[in-house]
N, CA, C, O and CB atoms as a CASP TS submission, in Angstrom:
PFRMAT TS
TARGET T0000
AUTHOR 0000-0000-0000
METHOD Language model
MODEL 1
PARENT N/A
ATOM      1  N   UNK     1       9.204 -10.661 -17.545  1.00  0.00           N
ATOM      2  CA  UNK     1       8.000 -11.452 -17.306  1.00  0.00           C
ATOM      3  C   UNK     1       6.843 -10.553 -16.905  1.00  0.00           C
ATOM      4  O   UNK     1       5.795 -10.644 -17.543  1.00  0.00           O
ATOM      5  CB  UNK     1       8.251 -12.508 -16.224  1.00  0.00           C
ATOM      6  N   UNK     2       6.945  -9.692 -15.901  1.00  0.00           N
ATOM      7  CA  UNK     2       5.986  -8.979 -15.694  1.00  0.00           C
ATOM      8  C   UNK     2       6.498  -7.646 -15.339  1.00  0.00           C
ATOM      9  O   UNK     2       7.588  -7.258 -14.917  1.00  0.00           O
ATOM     10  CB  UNK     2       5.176  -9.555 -14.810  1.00  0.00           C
ATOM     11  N   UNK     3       4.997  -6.851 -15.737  1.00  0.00           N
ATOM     12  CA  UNK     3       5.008  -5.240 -16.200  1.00  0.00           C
ATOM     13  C   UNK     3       5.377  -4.474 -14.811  1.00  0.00           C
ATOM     14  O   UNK     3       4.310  -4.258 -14.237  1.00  0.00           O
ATOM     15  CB  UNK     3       3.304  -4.631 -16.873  1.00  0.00           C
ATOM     16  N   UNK     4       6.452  -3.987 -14.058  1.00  0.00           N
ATOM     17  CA  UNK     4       6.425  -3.183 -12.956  1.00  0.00           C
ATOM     18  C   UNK     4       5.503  -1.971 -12.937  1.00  0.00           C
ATOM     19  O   UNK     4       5.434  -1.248 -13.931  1.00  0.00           O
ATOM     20  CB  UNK     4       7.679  -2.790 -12.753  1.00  0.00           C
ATOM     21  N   UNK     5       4.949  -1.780 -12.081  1.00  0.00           N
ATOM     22  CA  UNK     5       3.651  -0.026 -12.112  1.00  0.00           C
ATOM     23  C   UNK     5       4.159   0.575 -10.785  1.00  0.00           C
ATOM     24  O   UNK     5       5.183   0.495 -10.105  1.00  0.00           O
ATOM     25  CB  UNK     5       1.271  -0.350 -11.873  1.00  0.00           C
ATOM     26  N   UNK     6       3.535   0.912 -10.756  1.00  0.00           N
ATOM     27  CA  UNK     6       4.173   2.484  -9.236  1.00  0.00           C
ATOM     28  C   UNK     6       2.623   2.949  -9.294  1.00  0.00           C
ATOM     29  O   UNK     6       2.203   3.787 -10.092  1.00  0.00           O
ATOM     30  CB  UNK     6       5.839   4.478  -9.936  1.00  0.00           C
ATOM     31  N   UNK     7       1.764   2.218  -8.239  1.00  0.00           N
ATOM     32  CA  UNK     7       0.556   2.738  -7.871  1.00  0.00           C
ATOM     33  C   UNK     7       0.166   3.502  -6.363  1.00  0.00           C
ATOM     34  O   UNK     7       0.581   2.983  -5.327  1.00  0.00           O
ATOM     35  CB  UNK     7      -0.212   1.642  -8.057  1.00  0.00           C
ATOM     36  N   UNK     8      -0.287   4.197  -6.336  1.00  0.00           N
ATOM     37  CA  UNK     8      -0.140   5.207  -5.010  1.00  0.00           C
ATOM     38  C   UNK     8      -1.454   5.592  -4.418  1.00  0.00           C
ATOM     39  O   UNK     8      -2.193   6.467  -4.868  1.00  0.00           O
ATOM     40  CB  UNK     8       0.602   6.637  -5.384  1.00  0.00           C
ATOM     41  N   UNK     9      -1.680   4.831  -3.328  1.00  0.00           N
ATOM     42  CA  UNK     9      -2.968   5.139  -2.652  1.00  0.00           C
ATOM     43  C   UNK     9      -2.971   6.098  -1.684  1.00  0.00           C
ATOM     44  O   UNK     9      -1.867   6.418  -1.242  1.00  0.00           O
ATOM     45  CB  UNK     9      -3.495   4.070  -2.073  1.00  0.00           C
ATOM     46  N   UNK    10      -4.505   6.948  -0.990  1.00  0.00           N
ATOM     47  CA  UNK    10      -4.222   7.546  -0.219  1.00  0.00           C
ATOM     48  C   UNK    10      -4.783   6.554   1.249  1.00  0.00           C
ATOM     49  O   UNK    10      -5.911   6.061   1.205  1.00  0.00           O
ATOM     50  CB  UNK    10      -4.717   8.917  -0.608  1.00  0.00           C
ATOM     51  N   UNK    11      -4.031   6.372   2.297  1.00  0.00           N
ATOM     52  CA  UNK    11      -4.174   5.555   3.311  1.00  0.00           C
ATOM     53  C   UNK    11      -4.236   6.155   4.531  1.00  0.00           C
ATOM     54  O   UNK    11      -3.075   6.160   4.939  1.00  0.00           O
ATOM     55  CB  UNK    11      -3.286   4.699   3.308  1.00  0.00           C
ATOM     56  N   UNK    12      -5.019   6.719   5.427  1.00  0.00           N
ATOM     57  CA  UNK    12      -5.302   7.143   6.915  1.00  0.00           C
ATOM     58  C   UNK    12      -4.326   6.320   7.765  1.00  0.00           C
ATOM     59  O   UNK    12      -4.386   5.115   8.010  1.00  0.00           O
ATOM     60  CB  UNK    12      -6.914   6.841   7.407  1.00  0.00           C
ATOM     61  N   UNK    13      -3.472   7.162   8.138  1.00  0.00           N
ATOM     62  CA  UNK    13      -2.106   6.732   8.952  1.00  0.00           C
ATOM     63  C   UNK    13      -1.697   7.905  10.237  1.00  0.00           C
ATOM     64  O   UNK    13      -1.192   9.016  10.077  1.00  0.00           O
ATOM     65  CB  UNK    13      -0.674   6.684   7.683  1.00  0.00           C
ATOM     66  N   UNK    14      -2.068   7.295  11.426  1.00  0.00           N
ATOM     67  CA  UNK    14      -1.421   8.313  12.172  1.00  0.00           C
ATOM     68  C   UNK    14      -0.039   8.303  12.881  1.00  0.00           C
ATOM     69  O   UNK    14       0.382   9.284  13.495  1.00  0.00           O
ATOM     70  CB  UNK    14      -2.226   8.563  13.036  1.00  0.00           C
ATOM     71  N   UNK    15       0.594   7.211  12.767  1.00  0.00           N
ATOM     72  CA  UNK    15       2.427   7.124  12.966  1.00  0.00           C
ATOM     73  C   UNK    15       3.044   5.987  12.184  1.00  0.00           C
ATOM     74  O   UNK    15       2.592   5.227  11.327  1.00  0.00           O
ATOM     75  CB  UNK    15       2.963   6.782  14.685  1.00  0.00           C
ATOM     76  N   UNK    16       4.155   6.112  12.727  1.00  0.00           N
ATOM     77  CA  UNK    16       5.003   5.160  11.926  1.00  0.00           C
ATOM     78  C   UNK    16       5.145   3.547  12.448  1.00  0.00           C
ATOM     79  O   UNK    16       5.983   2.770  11.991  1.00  0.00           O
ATOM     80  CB  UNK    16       6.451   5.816  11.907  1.00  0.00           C
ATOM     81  N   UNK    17       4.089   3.182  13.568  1.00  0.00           N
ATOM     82  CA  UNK    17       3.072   2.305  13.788  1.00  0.00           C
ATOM     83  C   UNK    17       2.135   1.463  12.366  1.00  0.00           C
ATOM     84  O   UNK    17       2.278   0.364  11.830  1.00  0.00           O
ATOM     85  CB  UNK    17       2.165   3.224  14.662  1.00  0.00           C
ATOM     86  N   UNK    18       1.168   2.615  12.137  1.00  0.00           N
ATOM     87  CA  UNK    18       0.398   2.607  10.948  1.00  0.00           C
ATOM     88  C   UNK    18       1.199   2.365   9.581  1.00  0.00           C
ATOM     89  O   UNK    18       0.732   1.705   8.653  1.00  0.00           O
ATOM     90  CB  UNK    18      -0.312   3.902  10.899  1.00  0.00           C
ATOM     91  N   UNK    19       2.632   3.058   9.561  1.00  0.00           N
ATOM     92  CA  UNK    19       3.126   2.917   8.194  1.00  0.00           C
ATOM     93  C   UNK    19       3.516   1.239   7.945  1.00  0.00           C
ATOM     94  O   UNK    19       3.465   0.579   6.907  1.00  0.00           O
ATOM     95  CB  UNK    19       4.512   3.984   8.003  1.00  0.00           C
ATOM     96  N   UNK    20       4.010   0.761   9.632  1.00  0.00           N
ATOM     97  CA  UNK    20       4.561  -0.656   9.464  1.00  0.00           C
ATOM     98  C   UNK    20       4.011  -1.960   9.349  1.00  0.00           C
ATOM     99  O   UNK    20       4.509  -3.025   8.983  1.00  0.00           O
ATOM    100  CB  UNK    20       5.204  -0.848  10.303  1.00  0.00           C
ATOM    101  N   UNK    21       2.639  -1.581   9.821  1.00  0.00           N
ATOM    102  CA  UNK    21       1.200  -2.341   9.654  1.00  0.00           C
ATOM    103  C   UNK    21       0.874  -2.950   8.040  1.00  0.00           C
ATOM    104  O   UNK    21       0.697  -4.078   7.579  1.00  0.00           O
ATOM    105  CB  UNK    21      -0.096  -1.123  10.065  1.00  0.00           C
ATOM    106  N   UNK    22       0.908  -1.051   7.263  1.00  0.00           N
ATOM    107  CA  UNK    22       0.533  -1.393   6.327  1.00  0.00           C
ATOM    108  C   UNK    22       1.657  -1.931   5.271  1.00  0.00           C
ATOM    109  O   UNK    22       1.312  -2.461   4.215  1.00  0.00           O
ATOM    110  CB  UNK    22      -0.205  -0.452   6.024  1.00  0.00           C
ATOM    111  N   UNK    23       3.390  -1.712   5.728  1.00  0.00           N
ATOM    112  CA  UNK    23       3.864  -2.261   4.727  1.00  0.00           C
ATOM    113  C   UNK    23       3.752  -3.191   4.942  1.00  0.00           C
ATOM    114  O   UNK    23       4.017  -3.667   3.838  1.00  0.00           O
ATOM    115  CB  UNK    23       4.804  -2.077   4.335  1.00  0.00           C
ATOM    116  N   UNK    24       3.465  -4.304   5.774  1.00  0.00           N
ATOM    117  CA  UNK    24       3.735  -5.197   6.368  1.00  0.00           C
ATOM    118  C   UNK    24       2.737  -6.331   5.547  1.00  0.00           C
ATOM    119  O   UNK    24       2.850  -7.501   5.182  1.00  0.00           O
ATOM    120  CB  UNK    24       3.609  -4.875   7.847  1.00  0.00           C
ATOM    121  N   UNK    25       1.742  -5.307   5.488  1.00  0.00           N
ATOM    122  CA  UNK    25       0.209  -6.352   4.828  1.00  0.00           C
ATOM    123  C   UNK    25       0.721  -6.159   3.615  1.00  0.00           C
ATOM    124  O   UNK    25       1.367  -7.137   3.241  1.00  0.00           O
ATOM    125  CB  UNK    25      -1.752  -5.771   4.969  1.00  0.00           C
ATOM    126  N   UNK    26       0.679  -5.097   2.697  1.00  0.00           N
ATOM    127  CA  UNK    26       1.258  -4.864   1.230  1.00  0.00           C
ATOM    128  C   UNK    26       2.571  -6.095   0.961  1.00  0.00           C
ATOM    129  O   UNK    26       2.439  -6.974   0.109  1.00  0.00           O
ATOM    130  CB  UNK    26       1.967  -3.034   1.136  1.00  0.00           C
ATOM    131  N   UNK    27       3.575  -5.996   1.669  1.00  0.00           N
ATOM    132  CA  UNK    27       4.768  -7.231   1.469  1.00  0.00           C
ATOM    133  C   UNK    27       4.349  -8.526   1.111  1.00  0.00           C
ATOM    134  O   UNK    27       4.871  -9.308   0.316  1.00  0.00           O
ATOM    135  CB  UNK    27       5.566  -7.529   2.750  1.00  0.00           C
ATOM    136  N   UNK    28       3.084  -8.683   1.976  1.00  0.00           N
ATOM    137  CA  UNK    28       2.638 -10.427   1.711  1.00  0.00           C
ATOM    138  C   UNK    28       1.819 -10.507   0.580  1.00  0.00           C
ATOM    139  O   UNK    28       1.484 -11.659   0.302  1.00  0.00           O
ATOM    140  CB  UNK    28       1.691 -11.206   2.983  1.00  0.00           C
ATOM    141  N   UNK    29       1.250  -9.317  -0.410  1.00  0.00           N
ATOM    142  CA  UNK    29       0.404  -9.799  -1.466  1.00  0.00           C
ATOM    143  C   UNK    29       1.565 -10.017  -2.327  1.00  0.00           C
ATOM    144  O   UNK    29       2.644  -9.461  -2.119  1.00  0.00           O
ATOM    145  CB  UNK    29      -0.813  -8.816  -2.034  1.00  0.00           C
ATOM    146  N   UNK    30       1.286 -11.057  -3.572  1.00  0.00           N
ATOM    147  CA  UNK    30       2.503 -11.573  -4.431  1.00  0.00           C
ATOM    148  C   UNK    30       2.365 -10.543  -5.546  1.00  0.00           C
ATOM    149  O   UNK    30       1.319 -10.082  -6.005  1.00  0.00           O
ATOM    150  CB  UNK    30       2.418 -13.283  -5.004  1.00  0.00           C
ATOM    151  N   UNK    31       3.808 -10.231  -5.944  1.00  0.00           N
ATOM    152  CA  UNK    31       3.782  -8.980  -6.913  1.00  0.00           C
ATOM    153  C   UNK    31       4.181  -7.740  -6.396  1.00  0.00           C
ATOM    154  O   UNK    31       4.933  -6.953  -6.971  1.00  0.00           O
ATOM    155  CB  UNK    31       2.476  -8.721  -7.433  1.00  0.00           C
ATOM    156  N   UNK    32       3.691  -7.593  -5.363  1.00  0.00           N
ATOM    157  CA  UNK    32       4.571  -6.434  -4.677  1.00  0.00           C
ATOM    158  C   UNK    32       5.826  -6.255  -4.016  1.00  0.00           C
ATOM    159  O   UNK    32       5.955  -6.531  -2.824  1.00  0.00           O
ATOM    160  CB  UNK    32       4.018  -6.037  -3.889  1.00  0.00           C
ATOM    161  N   UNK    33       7.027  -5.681  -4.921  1.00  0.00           N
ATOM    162  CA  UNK    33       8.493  -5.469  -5.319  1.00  0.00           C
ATOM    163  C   UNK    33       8.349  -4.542  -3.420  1.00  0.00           C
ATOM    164  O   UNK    33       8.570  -5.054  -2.323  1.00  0.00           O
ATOM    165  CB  UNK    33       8.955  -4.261  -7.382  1.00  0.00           C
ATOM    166  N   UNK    34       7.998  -3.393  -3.683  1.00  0.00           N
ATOM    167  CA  UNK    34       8.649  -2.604  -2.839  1.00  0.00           C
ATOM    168  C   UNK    34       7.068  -1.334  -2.694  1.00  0.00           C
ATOM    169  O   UNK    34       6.296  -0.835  -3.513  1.00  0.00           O
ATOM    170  CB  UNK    34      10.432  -2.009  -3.646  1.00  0.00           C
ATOM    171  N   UNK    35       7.249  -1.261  -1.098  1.00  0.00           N
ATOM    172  CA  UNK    35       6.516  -0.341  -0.537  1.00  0.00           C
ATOM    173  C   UNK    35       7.256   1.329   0.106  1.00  0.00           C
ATOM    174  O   UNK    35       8.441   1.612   0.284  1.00  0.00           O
ATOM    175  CB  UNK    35       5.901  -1.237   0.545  1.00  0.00           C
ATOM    176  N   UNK    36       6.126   2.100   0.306  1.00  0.00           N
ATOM    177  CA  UNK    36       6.639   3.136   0.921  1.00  0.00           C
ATOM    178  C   UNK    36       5.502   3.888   1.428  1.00  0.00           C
ATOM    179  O   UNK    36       4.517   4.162   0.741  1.00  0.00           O
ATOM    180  CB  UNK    36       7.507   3.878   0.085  1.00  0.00           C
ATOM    181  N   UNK    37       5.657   4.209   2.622  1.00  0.00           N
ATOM    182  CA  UNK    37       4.139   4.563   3.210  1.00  0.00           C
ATOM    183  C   UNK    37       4.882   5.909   4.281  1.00  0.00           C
ATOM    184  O   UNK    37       5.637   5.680   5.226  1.00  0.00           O
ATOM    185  CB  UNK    37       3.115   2.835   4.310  1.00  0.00           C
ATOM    186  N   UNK    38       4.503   7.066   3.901  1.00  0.00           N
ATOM    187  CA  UNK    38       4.864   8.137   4.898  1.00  0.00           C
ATOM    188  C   UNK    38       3.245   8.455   5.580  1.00  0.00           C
ATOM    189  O   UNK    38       2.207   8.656   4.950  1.00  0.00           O
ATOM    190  CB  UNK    38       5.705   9.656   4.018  1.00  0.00           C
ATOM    191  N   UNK    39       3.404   8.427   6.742  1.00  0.00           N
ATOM    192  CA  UNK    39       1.877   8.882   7.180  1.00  0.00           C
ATOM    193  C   UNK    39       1.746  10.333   7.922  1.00  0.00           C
ATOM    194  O   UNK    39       0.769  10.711   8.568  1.00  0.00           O
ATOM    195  CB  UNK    39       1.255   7.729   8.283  1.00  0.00           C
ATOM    196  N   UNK    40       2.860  11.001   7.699  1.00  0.00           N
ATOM    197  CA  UNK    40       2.940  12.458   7.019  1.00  0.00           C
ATOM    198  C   UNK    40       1.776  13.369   6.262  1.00  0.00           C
ATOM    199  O   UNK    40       1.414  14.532   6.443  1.00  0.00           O
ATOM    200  CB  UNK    40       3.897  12.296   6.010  1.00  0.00           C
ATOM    201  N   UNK    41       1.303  12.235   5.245  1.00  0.00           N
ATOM    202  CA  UNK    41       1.229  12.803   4.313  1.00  0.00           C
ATOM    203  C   UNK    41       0.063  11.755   3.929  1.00  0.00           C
ATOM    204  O   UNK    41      -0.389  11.812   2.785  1.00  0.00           O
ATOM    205  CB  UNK    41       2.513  13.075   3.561  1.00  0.00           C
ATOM    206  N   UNK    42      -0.499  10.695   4.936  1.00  0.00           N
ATOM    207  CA  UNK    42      -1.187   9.677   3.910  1.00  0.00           C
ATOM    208  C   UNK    42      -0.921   8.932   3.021  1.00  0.00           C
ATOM    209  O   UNK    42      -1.800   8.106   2.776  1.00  0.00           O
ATOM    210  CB  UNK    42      -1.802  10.016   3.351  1.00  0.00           C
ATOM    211  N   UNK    43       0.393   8.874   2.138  1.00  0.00           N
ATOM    212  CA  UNK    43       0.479   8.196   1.318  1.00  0.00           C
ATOM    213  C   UNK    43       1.377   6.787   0.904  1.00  0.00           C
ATOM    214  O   UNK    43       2.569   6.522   1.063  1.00  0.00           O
ATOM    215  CB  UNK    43       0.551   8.980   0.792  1.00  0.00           C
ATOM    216  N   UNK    44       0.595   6.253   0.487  1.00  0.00           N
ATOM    217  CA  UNK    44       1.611   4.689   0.286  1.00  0.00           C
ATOM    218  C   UNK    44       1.716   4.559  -1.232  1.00  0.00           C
ATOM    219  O   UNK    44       0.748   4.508  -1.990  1.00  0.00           O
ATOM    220  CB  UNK    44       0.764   2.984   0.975  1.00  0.00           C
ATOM    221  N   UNK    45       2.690   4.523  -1.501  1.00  0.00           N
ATOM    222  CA  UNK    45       3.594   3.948  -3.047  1.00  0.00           C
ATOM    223  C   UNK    45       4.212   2.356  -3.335  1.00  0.00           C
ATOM    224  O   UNK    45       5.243   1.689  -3.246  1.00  0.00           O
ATOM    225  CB  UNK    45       5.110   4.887  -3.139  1.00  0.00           C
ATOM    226  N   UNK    46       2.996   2.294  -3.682  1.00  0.00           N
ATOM    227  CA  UNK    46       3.513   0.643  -3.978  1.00  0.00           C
ATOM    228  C   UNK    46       3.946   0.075  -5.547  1.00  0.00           C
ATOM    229  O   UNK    46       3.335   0.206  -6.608  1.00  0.00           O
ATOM    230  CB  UNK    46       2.158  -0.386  -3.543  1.00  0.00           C
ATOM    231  N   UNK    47       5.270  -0.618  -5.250  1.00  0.00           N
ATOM    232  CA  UNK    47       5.748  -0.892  -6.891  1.00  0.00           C
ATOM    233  C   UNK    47       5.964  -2.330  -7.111  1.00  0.00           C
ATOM    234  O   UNK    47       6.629  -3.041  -6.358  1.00  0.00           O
ATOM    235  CB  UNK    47       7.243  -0.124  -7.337  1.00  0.00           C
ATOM    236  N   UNK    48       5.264  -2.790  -8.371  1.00  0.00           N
ATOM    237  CA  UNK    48       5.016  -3.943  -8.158  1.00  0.00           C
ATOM    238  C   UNK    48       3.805  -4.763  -9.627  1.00  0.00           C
ATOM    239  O   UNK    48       3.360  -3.961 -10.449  1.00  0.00           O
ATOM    240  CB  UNK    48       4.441  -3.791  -6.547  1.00  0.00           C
ATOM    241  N   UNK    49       3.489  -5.981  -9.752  1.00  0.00           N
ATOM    242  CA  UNK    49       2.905  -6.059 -10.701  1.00  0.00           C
ATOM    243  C   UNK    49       1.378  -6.764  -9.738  1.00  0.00           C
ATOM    244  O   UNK    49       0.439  -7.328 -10.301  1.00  0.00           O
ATOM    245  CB  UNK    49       3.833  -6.894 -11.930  1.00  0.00           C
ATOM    246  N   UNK    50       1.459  -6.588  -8.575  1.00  0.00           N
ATOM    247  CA  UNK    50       0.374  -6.930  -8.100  1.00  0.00           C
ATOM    248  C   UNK    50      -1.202  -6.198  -8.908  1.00  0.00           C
ATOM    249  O   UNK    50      -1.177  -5.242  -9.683  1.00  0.00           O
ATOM    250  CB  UNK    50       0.650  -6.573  -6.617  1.00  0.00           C
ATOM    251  N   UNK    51      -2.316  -6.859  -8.520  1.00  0.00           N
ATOM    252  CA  UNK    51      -3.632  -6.058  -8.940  1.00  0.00           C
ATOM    253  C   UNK    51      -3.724  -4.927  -7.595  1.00  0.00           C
ATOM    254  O   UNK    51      -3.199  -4.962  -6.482  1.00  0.00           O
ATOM    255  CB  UNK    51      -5.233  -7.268  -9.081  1.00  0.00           C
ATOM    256  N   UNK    52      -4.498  -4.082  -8.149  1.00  0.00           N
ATOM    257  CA  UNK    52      -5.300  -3.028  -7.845  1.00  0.00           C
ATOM    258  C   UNK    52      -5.698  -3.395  -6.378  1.00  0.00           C
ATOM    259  O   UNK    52      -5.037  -3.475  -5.342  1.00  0.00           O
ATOM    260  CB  UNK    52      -6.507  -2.847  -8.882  1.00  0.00           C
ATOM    261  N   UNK    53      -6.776  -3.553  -6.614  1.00  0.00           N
ATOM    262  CA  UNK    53      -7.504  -4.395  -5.756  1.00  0.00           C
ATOM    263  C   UNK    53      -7.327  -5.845  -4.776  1.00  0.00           C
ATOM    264  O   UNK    53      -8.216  -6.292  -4.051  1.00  0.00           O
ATOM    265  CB  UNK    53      -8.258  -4.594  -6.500  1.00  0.00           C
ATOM    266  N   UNK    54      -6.150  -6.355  -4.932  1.00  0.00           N
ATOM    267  CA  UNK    54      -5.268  -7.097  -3.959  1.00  0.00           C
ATOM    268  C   UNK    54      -4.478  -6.303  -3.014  1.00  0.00           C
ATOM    269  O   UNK    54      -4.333  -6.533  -1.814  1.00  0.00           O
ATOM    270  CB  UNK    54      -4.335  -7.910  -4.666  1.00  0.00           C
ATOM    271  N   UNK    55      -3.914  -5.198  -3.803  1.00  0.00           N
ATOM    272  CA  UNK    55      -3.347  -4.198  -2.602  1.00  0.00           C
ATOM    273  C   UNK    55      -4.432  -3.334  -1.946  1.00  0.00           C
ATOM    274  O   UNK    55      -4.133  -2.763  -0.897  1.00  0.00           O
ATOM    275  CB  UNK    55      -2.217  -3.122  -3.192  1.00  0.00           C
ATOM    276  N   UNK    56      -5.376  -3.217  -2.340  1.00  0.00           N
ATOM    277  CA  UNK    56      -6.633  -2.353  -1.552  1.00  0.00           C
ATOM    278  C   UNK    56      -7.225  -3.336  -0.613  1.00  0.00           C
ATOM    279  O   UNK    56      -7.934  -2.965   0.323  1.00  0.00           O
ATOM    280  CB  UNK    56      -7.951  -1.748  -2.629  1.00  0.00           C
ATOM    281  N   UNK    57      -6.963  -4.520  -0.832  1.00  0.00           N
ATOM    282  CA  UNK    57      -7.430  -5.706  -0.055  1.00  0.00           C
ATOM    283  C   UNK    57      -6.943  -5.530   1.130  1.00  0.00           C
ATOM    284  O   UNK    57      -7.353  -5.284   2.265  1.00  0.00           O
ATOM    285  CB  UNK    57      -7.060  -7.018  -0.544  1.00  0.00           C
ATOM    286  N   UNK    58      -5.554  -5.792   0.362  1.00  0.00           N
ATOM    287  CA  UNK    58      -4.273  -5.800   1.915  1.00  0.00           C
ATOM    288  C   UNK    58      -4.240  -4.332   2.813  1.00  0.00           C
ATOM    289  O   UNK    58      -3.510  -4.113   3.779  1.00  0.00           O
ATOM    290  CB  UNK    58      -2.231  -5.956   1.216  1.00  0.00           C
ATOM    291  N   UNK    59      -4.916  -3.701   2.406  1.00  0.00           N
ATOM    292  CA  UNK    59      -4.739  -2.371   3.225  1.00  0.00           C
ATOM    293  C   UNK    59      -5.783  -2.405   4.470  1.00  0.00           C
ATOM    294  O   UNK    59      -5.624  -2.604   5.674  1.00  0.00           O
ATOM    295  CB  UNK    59      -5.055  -0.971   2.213  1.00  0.00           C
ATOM    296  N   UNK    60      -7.155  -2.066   3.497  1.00  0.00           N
ATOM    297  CA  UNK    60      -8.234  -2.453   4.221  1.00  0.00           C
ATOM    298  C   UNK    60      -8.247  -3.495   5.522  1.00  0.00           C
ATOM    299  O   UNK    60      -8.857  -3.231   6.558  1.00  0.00           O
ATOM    300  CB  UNK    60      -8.986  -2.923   3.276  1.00  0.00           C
ATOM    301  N   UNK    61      -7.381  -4.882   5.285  1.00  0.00           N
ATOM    302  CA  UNK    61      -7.240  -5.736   6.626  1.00  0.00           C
ATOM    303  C   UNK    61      -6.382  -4.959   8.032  1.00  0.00           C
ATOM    304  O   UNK    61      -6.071  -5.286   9.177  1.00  0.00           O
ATOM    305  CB  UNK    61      -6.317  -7.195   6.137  1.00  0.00           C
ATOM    306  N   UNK    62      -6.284  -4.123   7.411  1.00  0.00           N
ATOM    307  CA  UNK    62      -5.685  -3.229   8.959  1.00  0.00           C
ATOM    308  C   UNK    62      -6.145  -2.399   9.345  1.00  0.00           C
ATOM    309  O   UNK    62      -5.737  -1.596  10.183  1.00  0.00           O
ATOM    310  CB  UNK    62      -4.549  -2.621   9.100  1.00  0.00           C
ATOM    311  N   UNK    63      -7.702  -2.481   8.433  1.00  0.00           N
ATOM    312  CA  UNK    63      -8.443  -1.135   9.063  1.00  0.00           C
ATOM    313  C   UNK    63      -8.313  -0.162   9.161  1.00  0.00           C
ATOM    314  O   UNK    63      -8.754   0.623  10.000  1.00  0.00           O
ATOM    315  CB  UNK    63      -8.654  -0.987   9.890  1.00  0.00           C
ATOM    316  N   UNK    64      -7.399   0.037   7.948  1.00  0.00           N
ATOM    317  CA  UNK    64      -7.191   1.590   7.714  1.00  0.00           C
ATOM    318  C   UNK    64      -8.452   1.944   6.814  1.00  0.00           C
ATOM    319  O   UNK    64      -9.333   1.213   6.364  1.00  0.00           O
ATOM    320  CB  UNK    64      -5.627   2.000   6.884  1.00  0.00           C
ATOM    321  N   UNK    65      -8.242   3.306   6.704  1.00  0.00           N
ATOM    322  CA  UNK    65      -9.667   3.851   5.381  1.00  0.00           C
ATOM    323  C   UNK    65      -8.647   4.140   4.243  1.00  0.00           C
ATOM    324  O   UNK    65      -7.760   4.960   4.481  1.00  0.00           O
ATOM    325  CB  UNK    65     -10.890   5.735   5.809  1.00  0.00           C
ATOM    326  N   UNK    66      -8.691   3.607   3.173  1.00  0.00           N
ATOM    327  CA  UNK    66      -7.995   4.543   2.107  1.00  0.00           C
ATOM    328  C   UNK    66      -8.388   3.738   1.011  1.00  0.00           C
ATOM    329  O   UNK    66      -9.050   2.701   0.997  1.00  0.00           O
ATOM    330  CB  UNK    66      -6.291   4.821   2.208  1.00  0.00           C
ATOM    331  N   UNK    67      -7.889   4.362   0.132  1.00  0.00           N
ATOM    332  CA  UNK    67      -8.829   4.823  -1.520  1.00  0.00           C
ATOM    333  C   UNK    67      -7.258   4.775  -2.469  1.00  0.00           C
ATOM    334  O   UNK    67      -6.116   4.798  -2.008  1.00  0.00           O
ATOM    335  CB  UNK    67      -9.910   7.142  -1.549  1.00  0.00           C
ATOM    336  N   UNK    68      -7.628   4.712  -3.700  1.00  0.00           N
ATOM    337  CA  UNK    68      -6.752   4.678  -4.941  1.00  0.00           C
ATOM    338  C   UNK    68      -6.302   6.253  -4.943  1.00  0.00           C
ATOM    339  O   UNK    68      -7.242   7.013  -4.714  1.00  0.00           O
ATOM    340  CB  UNK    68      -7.637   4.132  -6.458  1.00  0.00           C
ATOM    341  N   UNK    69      -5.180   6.806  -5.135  1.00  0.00           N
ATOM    342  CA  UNK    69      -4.938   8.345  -5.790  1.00  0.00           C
ATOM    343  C   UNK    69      -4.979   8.647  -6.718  1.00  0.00           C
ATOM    344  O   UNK    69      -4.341   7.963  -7.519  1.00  0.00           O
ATOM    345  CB  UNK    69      -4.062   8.908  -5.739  1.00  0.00           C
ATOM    346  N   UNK    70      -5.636   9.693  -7.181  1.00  0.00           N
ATOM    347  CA  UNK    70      -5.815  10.257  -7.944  1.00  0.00           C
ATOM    348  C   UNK    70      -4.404  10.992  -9.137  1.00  0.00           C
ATOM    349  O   UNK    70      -4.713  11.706 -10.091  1.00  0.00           O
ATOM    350  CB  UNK    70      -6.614  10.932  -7.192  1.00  0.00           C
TER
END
């Protein structure tokens, strides 16, 4: 039914506080299978047929700063 993607933003995270925040918001948009957020490293891997911009939605509500990766 629908196309799985593996999209990977970069997300301002300073513990594993921040990582649970943001999987937490990512889980509730519909379409998103499975998260992974090391804040190590900034980065969250989200897999899923959600939009773009629904998961940049859901990030942003926690007041993090982060952007699409490159």
């Amino acid at each position: 039914c629908c196309v799985m993607v593996q999209t990977v933003f970069n997300v301002d995270m300073m513990c594993g506080g921040c990582e649970k925040a943001v999987t937490a918001m990512l889980k509730k948009v519909d379409g998103v299978q499975e998260v992974t957020a090391t804040h190590e490293n900034n980065r969250v891997v989200v897999e899923g047929s959600a939009s773009t911009d629904a998961m940049l939605a859901a990030i942003q509500k926690t007041g993090k700063k982060c952007s699409l990766a490159n």
